[in-house]
Phi, psi and omega in degrees: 000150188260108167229152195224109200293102201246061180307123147270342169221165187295330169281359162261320169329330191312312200324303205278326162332293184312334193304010208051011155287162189271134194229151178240152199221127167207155214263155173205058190076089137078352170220205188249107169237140167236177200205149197201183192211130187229145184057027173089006176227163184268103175301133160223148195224132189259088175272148188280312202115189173309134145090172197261336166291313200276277191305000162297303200296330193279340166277343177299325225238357189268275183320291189281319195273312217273017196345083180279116190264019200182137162216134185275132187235110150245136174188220201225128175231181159229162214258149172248018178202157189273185215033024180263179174253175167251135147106358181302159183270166128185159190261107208295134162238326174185158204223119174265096165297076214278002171251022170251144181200124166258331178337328183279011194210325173248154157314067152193185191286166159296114183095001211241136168255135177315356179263344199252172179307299194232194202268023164224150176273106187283146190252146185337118221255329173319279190326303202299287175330323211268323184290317183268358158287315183300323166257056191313133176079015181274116199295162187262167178202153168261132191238137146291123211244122136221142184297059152171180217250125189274124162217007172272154195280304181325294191319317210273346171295308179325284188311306197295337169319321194276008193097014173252141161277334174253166173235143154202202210230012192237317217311316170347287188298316183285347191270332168310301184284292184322267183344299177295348178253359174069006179275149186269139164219142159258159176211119203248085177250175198209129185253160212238338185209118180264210212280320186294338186297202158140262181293304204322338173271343177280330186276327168269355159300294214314317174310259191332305181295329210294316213285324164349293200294313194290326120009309126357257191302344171276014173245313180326304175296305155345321189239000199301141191232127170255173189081169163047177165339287184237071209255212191260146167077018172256000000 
């Protein structure tokens, strides 16, 4: 299988830099994309940047030039309830895009796109199956996605109201576009700040949790099954 690795920033990339594989590296609109072979699938891994635009183009750019039949997430989120931990595991099941709303013009709820029933977008449910065999007991979770980095207790009381435990600045955009390309997407997050946190703990963290999460997604890749009965996109 062809996966296509979607980073959002250069301190969770350290990780996957670090793995020990042999990596080929070429520049592509303004950024590094590289492409090594890991379990037997061919990687090609991408950092996007910051944010919901840079992780559009940068999964968009996974698909249409790198024709990626699957794109992969790993990274550092932070909690919108109290009693998560730093360094807790979890498996993106759907994303709440919380700065998009149409609702004053269209039939539908706030934050909600017209394909899906309610306000989250669901990631791949084959991948999702696939992931917990290979990791048994690893929690599902709801994310909140936005362009920016939450650190007021309200704001993140708000967000956890719509049914979410985590926040970040990406999954939103990958899960979109992968949706719209008919492509599968997983997502692995590790949290880096918890609800009492903020920047100053995601900046002493973010190392530690990313390489957790990517560590994760490589027991993943390892057992990963394509195809078939019980492959990706069923």
């Amino acid at each position: 299988m062809k996966i296509g690795l979607l980073i959002a920033v250069e301190r969770e990339l350290k990780s996957f830099l670090a793995c020990g594989r042999e990596l080929t590296e070429e520049r592509n609109g303004g950024r590094s994309v590289w492409t090594t072979e890991i379990s037997g699938h061919s990687v090609v891994a991408l950092c996007s940047g910051w944010g919901e635009i840079d992780a559009a183009a940068g999964t968009q750019l996974l698909i249409t030039r790198y024709g990626c039949e699957a794109v992969f997430n790993f990274g550092v989120t932070g909690a919108l309830v109290p009693g998560l931990r730093v360094e807790d595991l979890f498996l993106v099941r759907r994303v709440c895009h919380y700065d998009f709303d149409t609702s004053p013009i269209d039939a539908v709820r706030k934050h909600q796109y017209a394909e899906f029933p309610d306000e989250f977008i669901p990631l791949d449910d084959a991948l999702i199956a696939q992931a917990h065999r290979a990791v048994p007991g690893l929690r599902e979770c709801a994310v909140a996605s936005g362009d920016r980095f939450v650190e007021d207790p309200e704001d993140k009381r708000s967000l956890a109201a719509l049914g979410c435990d985590i926040c970040d600045m990406e999954i939103a955009a990958i899960a979109r576009v992968c949706f719209l390309n008919r492509v599968p997407c997983l997502s692995v997050k590790c949290i880096s700040d918890t609800f009492e946190g903020n920047g100053g703990d995601y900046q002493a963290n973010v190392r530690r949790s990313a390489e957790k999460a990517f560590a994760v997604l490589l027991t993943i890749m390892d057992r990963l099954e394509s195809g078939g009965e019980n492959g990706i996109g069923n």
